[in-house]
C-alpha positions in Angstrom: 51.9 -3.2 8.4 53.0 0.1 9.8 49.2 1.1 11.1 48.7 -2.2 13.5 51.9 -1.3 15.2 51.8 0.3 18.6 54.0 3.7 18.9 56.2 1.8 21.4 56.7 -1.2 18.4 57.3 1.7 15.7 59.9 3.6 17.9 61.9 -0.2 18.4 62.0 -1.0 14.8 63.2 2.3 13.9 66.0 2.1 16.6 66.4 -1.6 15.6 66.9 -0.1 12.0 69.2 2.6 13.0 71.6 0.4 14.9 71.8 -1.7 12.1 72.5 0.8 9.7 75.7 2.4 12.2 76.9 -0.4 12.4 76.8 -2.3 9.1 76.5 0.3 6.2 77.2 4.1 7.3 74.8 6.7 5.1 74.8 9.9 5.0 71.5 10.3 7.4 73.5 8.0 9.7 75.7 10.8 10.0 73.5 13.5 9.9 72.5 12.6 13.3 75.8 13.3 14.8 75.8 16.8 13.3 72.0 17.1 14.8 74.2 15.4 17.9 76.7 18.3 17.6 74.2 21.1 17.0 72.6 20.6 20.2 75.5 20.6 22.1 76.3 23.9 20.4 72.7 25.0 21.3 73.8 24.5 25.3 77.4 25.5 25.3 76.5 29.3 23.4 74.1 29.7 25.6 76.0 29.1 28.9 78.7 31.7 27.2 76.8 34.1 25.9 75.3 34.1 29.6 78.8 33.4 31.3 81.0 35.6 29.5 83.1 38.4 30.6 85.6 41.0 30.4 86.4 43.9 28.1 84.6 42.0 25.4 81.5 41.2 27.3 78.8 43.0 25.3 80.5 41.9 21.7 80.8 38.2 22.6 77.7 37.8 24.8 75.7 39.6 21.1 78.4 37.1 19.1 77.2 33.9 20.7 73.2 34.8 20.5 74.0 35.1 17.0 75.5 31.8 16.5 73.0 29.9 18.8 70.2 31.5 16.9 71.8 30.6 13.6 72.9 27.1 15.0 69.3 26.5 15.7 68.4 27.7 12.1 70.8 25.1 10.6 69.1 22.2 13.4 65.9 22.6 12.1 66.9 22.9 8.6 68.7 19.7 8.7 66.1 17.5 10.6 63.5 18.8 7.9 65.7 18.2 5.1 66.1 14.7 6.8 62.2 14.1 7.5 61.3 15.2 3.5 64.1 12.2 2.7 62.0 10.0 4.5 64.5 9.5 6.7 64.0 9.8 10.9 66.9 12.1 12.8 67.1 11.9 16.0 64.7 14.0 18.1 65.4 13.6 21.8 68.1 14.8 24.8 69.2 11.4 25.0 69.5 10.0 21.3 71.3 13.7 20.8 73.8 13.3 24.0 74.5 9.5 22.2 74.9 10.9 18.9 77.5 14.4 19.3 80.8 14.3 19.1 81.5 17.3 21.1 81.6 17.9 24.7 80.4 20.0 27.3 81.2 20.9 30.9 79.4 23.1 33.7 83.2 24.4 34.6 83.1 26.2 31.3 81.2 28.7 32.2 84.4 30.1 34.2 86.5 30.1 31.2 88.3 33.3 30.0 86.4 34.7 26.8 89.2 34.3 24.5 89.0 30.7 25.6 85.2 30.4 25.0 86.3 31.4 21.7 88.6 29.4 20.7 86.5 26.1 22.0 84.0 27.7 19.3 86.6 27.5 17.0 87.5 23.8 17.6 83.8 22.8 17.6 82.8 24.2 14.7 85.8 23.0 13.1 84.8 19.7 14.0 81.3 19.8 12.9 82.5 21.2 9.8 84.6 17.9 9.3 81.6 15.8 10.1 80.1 17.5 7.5 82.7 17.2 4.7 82.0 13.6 5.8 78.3 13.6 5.2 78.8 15.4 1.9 80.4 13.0 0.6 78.2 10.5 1.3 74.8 12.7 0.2 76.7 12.6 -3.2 77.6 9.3 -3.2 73.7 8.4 -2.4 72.5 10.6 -5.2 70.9 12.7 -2.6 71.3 16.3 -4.1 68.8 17.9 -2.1 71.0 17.0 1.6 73.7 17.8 -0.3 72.9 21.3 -1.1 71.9 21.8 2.7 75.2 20.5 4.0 77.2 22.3 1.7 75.6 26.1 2.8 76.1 24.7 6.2 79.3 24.3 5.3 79.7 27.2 4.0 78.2 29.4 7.2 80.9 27.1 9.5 83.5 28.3 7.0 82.5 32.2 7.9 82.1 31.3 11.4 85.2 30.0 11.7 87.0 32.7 9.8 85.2 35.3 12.2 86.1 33.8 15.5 89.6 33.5 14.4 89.8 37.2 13.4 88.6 38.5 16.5 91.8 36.1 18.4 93.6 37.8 16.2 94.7 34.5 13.9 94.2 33.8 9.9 91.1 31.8 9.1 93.1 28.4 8.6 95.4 28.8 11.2 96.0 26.0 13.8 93.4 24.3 11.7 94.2 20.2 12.0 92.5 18.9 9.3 94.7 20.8 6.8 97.6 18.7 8.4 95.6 15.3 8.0 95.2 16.3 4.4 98.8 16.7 3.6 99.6 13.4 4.6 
């Protein structure tokens, strides 16, 4: 019974459960907790441009990137709820989130050239946005509509994202996009 359990014993059997679940029988809340994984990394890395950023496009990027971390964050919260009202349990600390992205971060960034900030953007959100195809999937292969829907406008605001930041390097929304080579093979 769930009451005579200490917090420590509930926390165990929850990370007992989740372990089990990664490695035997991937779902799409599994998964979810990479993109929750990859969001926070995306919380720290626009925030160390949008403070690090410079050159000739200093006050457009350093506006560009407070609008994506704020909208990032949005999407974090929206996804853990979405998660929580499943009955599910995302991951909620620094550590399970570290364990969990996909994406990576570095202090030496924040001496990057703003056209390179950019384009790592680009290539995380790209990634994320693959991660999600991924979880799709799986929300509609679980029947779960609601997670489905939530995904998919995430999706969707990557998409825009995407399209953005690669207008302002001055490329086409799908250019140098991998995935559209994986899925002509």
């Amino acid at each position: 019974m769930v009451k005579n359990k200490t917090a420590q014993e509930r926390l165990q059997a929850e990370q007992e459960h989740k372990e089990h679940v990664h490695h035997t029988k991937i779902n799409a809340a599994a998964i979810a907790d990479h993109l929750l994984g990859n969001m926070h990394t995306l919380h720290m890395k626009l925030h160390q441009y949008h403070w690090y950023v410079k050159g000739a496009n200093f006050f457009t990027l350093h506006e560009k990137f407070e609008e994506l971390y704020n909208e990032n964050e949005k999407w974090f919260d929206k996804l853990a709820e979405r998660l929580i009202t499943s009955g599910h349990k995302p991951a909620s600390t620094t550590v399970e989130f570290e364990k969990y992205s996909m994406l990576s971060e570095d202090a030496v960034n924040k001496y990057a050239k703003a056209e390179d900030m950019v384009e790592n953007i680009i290539e995380d959100f790209r990634s994320t946005r693959d991660l999600t195809i991924r979880t799709i999937r799986l929300a509609q292969d679980e029947g779960d509509d609601a997670l489905e829907d939530t995904l998919i406008a995430f999706k969707n605001d990557l998409d825009k994202n995407i399209w953005m930041l690669q207008a302002f390097i001055g490329k086409e929304a799908l250019e140098d996009d991998d995935a559209l080579d994986e899925d002509e093979d």
